[in-house]
VEXLORO-73351 format. One record per residue (C-alpha): residue in three letters; x, y, z. Coordinates in Angstrom, 3 decimals. Each point is the difference from the previous one (the first is absolute). Layout:
N
<rec><rest>ALA</rest><u>X</u><v>Y</v><w>Z</w></rec>
...
END
This chain:
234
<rec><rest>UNK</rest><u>1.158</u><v>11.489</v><w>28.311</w></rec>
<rec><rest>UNK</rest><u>-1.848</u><v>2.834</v><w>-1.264</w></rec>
<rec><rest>UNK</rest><u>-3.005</u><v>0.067</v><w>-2.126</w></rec>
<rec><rest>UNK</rest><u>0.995</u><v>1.725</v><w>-3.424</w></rec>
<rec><rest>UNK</rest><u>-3.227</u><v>-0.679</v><w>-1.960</w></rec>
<rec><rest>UNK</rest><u>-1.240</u><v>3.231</v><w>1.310</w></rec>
<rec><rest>UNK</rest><u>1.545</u><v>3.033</v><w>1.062</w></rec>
<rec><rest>UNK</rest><u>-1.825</u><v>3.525</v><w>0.944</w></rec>
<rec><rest>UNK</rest><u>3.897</u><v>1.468</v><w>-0.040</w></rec>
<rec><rest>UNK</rest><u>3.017</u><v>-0.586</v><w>-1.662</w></rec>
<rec><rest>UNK</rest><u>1.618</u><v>-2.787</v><w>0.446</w></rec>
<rec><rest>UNK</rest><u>3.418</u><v>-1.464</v><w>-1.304</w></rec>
<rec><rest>UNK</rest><u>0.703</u><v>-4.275</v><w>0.043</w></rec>
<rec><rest>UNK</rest><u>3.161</u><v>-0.875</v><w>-1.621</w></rec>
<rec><rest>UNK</rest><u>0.281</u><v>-3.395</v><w>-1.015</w></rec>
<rec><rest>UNK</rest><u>3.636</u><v>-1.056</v><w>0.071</w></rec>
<rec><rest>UNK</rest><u>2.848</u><v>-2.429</v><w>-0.398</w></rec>
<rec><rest>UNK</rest><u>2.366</u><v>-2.167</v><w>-1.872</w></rec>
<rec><rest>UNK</rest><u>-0.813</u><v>-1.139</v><w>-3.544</w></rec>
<rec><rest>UNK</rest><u>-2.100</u><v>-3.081</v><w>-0.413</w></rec>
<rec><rest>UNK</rest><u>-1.045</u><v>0.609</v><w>3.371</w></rec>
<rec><rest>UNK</rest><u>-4.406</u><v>0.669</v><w>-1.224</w></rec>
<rec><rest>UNK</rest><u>0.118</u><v>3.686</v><w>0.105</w></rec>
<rec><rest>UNK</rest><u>-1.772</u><v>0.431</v><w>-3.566</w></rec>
<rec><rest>UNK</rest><u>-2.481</u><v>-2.832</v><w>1.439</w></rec>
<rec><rest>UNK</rest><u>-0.728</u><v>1.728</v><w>3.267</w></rec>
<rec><rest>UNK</rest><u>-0.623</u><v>3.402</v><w>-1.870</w></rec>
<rec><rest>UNK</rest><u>-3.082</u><v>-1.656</v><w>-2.032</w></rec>
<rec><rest>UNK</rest><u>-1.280</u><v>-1.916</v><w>2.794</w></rec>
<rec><rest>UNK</rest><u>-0.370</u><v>3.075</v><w>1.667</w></rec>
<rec><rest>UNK</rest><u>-1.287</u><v>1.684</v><w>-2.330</w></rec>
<rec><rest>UNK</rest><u>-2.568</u><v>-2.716</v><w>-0.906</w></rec>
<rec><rest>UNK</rest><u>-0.881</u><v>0.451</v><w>3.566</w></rec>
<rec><rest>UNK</rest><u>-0.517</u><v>3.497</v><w>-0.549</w></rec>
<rec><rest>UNK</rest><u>-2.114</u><v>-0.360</v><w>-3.214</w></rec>
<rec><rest>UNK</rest><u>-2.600</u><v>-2.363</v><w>2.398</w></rec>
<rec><rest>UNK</rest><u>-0.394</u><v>2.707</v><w>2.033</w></rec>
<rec><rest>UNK</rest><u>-0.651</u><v>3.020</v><w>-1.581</w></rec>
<rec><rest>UNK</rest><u>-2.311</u><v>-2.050</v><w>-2.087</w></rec>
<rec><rest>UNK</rest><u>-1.905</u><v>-1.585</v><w>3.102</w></rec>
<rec><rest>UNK</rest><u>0.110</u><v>3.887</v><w>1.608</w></rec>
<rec><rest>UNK</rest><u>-1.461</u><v>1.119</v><w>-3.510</w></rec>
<rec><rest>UNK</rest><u>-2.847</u><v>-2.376</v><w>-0.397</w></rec>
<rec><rest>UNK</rest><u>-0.776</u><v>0.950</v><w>3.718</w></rec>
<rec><rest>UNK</rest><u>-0.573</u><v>3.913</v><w>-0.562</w></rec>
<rec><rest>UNK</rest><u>-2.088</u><v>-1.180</v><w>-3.177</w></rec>
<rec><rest>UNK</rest><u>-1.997</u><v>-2.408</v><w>2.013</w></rec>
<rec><rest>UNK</rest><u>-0.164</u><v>3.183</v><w>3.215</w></rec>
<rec><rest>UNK</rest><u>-1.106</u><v>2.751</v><w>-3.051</w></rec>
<rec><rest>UNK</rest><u>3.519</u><v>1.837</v><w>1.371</w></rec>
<rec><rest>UNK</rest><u>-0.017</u><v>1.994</v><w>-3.162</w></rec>
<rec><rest>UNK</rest><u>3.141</u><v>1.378</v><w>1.470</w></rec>
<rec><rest>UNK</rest><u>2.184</u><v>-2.677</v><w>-0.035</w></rec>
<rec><rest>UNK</rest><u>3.223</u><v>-0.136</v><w>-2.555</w></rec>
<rec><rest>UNK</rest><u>1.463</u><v>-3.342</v><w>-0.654</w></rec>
<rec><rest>UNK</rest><u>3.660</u><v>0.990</v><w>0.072</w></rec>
<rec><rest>UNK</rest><u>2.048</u><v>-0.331</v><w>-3.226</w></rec>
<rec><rest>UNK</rest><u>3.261</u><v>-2.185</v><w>-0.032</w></rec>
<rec><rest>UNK</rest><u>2.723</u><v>0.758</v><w>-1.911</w></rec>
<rec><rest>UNK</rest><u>3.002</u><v>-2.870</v><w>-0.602</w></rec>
<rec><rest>UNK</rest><u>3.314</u><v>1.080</v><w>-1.294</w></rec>
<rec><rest>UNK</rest><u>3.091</u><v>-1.584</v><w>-0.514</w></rec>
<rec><rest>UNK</rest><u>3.701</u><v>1.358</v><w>-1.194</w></rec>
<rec><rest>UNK</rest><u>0.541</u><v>-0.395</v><w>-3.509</w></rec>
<rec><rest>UNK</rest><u>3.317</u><v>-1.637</v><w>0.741</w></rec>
<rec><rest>UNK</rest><u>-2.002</u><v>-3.131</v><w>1.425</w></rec>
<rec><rest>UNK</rest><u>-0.758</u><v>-1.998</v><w>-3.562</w></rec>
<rec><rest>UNK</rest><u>0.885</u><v>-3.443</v><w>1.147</w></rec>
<rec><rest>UNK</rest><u>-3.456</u><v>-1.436</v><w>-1.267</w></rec>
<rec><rest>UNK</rest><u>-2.009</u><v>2.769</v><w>-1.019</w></rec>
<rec><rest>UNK</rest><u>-0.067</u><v>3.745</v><w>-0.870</w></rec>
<rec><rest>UNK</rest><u>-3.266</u><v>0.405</v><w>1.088</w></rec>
<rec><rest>UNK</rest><u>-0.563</u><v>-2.003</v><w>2.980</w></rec>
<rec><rest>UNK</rest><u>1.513</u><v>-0.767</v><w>3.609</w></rec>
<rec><rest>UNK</rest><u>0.880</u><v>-3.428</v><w>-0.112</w></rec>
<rec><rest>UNK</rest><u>0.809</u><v>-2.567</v><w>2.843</w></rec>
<rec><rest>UNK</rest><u>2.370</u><v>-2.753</v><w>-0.426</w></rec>
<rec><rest>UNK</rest><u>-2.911</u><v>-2.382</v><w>0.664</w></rec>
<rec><rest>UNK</rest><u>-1.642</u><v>1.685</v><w>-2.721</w></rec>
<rec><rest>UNK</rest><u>-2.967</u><v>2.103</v><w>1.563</w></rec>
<rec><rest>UNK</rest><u>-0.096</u><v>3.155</v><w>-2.291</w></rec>
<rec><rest>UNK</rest><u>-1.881</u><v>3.385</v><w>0.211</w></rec>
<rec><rest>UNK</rest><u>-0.474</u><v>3.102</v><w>-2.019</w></rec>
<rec><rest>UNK</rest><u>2.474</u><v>2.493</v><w>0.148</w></rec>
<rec><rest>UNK</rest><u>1.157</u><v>3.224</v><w>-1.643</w></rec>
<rec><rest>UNK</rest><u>3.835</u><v>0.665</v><w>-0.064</w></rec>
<rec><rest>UNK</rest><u>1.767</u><v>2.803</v><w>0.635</w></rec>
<rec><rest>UNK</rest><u>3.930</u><v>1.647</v><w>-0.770</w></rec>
<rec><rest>UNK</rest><u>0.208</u><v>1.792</v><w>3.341</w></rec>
<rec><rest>UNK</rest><u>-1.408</u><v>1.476</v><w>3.156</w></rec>
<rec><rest>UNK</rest><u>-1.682</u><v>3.347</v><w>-1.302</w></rec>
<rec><rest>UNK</rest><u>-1.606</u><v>-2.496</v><w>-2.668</w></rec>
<rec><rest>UNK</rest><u>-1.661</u><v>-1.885</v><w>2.173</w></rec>
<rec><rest>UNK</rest><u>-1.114</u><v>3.032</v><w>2.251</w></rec>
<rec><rest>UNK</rest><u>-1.917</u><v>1.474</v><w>-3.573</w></rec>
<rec><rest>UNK</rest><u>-1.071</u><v>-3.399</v><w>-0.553</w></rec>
<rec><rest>UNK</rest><u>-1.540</u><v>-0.778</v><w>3.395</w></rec>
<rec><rest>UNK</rest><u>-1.691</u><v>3.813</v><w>-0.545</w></rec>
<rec><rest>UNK</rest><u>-1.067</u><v>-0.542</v><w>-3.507</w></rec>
<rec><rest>UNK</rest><u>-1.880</u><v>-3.561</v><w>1.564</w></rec>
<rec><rest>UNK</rest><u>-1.392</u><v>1.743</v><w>2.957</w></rec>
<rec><rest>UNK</rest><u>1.344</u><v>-3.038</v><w>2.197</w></rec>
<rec><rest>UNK</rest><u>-0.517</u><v>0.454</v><w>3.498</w></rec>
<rec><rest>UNK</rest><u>1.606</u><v>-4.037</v><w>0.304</w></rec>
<rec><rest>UNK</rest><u>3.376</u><v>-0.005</v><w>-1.469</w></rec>
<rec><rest>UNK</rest><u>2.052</u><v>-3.350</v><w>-0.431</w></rec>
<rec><rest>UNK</rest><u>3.603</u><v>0.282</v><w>-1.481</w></rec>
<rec><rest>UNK</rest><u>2.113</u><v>-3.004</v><w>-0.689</w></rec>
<rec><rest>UNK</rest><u>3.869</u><v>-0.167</v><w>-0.434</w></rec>
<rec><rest>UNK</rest><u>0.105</u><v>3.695</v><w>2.090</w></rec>
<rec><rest>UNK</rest><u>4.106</u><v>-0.973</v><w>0.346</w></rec>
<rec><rest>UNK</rest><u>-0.173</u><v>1.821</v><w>-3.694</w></rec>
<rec><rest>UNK</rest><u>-0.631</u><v>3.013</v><w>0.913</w></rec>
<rec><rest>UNK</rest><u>3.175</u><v>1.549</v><w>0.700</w></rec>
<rec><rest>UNK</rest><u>0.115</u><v>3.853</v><w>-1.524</w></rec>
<rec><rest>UNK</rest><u>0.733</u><v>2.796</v><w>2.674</w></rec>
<rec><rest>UNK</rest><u>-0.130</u><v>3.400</v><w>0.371</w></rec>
<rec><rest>UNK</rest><u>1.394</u><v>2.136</v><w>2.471</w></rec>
<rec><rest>UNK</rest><u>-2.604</u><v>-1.021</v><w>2.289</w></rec>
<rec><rest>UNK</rest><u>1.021</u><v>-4.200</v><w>-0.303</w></rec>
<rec><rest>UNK</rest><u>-1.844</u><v>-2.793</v><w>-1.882</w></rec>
<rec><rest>UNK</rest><u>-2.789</u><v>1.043</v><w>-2.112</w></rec>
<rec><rest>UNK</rest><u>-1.837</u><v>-2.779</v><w>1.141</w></rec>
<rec><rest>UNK</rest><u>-0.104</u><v>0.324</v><w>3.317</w></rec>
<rec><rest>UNK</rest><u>-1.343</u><v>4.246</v><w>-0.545</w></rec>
<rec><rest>UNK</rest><u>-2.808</u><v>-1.682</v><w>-1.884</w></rec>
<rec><rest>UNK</rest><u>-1.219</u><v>-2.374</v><w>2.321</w></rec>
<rec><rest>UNK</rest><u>-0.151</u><v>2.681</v><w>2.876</w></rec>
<rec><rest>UNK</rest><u>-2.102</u><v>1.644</v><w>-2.422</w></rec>
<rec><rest>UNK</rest><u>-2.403</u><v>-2.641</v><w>-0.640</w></rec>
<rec><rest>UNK</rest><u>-0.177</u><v>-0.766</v><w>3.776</w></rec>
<rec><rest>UNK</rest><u>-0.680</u><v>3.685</v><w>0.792</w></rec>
<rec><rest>UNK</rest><u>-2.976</u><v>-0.001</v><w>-2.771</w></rec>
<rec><rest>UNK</rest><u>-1.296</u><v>-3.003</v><w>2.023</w></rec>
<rec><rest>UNK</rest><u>0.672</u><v>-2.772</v><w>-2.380</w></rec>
<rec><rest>UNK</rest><u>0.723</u><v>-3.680</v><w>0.753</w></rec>
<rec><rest>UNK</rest><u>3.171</u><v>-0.945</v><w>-1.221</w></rec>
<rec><rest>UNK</rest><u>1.714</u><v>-3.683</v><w>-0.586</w></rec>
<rec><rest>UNK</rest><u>2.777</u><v>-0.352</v><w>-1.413</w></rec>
<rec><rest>UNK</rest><u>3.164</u><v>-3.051</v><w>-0.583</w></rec>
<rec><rest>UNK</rest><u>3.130</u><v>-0.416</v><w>0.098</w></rec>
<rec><rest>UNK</rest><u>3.523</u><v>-1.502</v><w>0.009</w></rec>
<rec><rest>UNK</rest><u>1.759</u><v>1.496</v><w>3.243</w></rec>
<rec><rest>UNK</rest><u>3.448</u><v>-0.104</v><w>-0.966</w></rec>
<rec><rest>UNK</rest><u>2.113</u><v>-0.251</v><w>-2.978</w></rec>
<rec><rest>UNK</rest><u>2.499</u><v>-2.769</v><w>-0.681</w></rec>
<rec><rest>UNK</rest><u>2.719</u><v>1.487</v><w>2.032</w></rec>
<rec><rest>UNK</rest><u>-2.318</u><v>0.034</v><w>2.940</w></rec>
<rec><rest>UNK</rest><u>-0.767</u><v>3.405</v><w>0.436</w></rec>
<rec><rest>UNK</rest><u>-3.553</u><v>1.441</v><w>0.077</w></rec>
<rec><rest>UNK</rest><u>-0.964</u><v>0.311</v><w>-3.803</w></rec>
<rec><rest>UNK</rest><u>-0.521</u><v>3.596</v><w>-1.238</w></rec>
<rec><rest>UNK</rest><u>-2.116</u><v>1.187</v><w>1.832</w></rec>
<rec><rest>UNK</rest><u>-1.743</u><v>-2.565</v><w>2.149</w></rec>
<rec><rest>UNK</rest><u>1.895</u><v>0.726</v><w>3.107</w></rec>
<rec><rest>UNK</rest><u>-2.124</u><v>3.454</v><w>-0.042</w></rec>
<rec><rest>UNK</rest><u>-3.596</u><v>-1.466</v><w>-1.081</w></rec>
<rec><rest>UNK</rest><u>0.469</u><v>-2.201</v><w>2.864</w></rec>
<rec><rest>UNK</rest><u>0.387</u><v>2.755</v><w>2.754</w></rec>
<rec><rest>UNK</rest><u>-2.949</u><v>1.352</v><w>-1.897</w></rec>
<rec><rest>UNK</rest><u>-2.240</u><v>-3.126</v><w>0.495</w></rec>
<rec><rest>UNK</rest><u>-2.721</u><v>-0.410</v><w>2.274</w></rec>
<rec><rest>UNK</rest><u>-0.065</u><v>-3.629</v><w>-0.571</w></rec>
<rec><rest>UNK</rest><u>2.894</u><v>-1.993</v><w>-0.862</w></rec>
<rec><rest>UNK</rest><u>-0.542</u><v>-4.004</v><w>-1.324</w></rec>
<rec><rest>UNK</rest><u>3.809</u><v>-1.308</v><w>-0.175</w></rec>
<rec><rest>UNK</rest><u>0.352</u><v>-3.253</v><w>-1.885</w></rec>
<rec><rest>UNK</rest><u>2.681</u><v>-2.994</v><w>-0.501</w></rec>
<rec><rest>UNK</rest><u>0.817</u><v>-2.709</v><w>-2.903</w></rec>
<rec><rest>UNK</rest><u>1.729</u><v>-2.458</v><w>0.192</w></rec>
<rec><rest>UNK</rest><u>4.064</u><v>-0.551</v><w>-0.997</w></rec>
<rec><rest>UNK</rest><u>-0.123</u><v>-1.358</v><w>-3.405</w></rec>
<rec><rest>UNK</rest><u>4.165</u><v>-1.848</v><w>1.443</w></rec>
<rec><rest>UNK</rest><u>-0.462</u><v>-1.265</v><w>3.499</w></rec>
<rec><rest>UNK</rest><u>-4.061</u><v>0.490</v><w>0.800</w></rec>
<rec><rest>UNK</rest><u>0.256</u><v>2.695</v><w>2.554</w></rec>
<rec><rest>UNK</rest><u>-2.091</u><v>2.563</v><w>0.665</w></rec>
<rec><rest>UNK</rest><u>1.435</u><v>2.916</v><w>-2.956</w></rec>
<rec><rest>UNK</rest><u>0.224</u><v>3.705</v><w>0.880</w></rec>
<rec><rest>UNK</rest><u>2.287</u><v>1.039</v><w>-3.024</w></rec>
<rec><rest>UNK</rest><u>-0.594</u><v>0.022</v><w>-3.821</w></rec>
<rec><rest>UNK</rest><u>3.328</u><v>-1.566</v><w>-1.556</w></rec>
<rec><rest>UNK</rest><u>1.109</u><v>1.336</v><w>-3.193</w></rec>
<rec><rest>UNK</rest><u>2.199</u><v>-1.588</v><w>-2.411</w></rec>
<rec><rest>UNK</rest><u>0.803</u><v>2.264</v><w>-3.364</w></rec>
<rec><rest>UNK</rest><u>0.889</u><v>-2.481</v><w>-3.001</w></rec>
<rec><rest>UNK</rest><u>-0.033</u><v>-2.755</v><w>2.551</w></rec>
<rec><rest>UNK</rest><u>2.371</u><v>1.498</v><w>2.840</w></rec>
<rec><rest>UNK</rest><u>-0.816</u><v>1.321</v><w>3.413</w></rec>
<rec><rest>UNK</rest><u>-0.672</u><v>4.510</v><w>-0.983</w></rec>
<rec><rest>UNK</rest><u>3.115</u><v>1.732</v><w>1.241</w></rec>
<rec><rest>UNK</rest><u>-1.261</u><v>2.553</v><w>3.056</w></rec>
<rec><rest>UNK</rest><u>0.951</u><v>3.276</v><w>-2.181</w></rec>
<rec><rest>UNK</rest><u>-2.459</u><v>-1.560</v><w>-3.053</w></rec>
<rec><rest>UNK</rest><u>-3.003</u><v>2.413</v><w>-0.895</w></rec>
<rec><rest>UNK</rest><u>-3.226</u><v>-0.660</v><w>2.285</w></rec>
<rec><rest>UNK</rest><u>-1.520</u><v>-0.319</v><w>-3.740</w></rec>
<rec><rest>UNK</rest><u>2.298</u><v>-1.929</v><w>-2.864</w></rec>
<rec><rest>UNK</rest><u>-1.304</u><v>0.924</v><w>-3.121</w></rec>
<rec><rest>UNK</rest><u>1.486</u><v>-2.022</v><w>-2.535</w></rec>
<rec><rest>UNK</rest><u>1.219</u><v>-3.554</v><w>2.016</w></rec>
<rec><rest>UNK</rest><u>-1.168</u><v>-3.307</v><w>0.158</w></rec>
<rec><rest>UNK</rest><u>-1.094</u><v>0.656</v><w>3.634</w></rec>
<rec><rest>UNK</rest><u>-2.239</u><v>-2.617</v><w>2.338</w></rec>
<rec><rest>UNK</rest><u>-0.846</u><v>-0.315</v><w>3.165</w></rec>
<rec><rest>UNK</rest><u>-0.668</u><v>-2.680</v><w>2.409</w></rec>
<rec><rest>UNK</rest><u>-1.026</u><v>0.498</v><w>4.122</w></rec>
<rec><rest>UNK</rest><u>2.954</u><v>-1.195</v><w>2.467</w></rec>
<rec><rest>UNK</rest><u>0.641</u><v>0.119</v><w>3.969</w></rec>
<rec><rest>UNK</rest><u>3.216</u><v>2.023</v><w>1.158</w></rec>
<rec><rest>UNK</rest><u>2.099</u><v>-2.810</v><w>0.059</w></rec>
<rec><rest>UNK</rest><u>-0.464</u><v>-1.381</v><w>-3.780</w></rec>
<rec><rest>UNK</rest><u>-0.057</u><v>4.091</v><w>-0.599</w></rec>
<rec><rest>UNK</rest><u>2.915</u><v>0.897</v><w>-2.025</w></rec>
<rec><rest>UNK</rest><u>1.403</u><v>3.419</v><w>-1.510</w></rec>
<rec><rest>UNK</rest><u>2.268</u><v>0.549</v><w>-2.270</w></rec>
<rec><rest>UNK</rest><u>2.412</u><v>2.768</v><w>2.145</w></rec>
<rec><rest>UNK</rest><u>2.561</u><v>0.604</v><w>2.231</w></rec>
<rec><rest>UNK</rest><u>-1.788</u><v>-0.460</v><w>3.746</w></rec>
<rec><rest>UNK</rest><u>1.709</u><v>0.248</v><w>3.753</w></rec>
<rec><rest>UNK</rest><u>-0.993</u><v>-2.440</v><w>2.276</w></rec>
<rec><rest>UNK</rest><u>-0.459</u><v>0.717</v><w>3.864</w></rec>
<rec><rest>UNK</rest><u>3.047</u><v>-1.790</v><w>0.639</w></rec>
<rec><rest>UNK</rest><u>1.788</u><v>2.486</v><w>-2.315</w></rec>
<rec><rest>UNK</rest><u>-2.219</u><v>2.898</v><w>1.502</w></rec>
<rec><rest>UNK</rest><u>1.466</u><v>-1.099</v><w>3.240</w></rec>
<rec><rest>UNK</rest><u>3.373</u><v>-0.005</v><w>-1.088</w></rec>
<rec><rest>UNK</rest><u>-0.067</u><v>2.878</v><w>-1.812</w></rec>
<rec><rest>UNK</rest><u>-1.299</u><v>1.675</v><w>3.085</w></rec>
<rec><rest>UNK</rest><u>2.589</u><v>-1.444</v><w>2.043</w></rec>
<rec><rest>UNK</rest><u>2.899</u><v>1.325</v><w>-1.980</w></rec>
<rec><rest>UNK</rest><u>-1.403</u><v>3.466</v><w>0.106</w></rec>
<rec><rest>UNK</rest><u>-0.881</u><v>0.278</v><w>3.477</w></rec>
<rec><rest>UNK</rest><u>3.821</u><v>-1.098</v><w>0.752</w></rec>
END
């Protein structure tokens, strides 16, 4: 695994997953780790007299859609917290990350992000930018929205990454390892055609394997795929 606490270049780790799977948690800890660095780094150019030395800034963001436990803060289910400023969309937290002068950038819940312009995902224009002006750049995730599919645009910061962390939880019905965020709207299972975001509904969600997976909408199975496939090639 690379070392991210220090980076002469840009660099891009996405931290990824299901829900519940320590995403948020893996975000601080590296940026704790981060934090001991630059300061040991710092209080070694004081200690050399290298009068040239710049302790980097950090800058932590989060999408202002993320207020589970705090408006203000990235918070892990566990309950580790840390400082951060939210933000409404993409070009927001491009001026923000300018206005700070961060040359480390951590963004959690990056799924959020999902405004495009003729060019794609807003997001995923920024990053390049902050990799091209040499920052260091961490950011979480969910990978893929309740019907399975890569969430917004995650499917694109991913190809972006230079280092990708993927993580699991655990199936909250059977125990097995969960890949897939299951959503039930007003206690049933989200039909496939519901909004990516549900303003409005009782919505939760809980983490589930494939097989305890279920979706509200009209599927085909492979056996019908076959079939299907059969009658037309006749």
């Amino acid at each position: 695994m690379r070392d991210v606490s220090y980076s002469e270049t840009g660099h891009l780790l996405v931290i990824t997953g299901n829900m519940m799977s320590g995403k948020t948690e893996e975000l601080i800890a590296r940026l704790r780790t981060i934090e001991r660095v630059e300061s040991i780094r710092d209080q070694a150019a004081h200690r050399s007299g290298n009068n040239g030395y710049q302790r980097r800034a950090m800058g932590v963001y989060k999408h202002s859609l993320d207020d589970r436990y705090s408006t203000t803060d990235i918070s892990s289910h566990s309950g580790h917290r840390m400082s951060a400023t939210p933000v409404n969309s993409a070009t927001e937290l491009l001026n923000r990350v300018v206005a700070d002068g961060a040359k480390i950038v951590a963004c959690d819940e990056i799924q959020f992000f999902m405004e495009k312009n003729e060019y794609g995902y807003v997001i995923v224009q920024v990053l390049g930018e902050l990799l091209r002006n040499n920052c260091q750049v961490i950011v979480s995730g969910l990978d893929k929205d309740f019907r399975g599919l890569p969430f917004g645009p995650m499917g694109d910061v991913l190809a972006l990454a230079d280092e990708r962390v993927s993580l699991t939880s655990t199936c909250v019905r059977c125990g097995a390892p969960a890949v897939l965020p299951q959503r039930l709207i007003n206690g049933q299972p989200a039909q496939w055609d519901d909004p990516v975001v549900y303003p409005g509904a009782t919505e939760s969600y809980e983490p589930r394997c494939r097989r305890c997976h279920t979706i509200a909408a009209p599927t085909i199975s492979l056996t019908e795929a076959a079939a299907t496939r059969e009658q037309q090639d006749r």
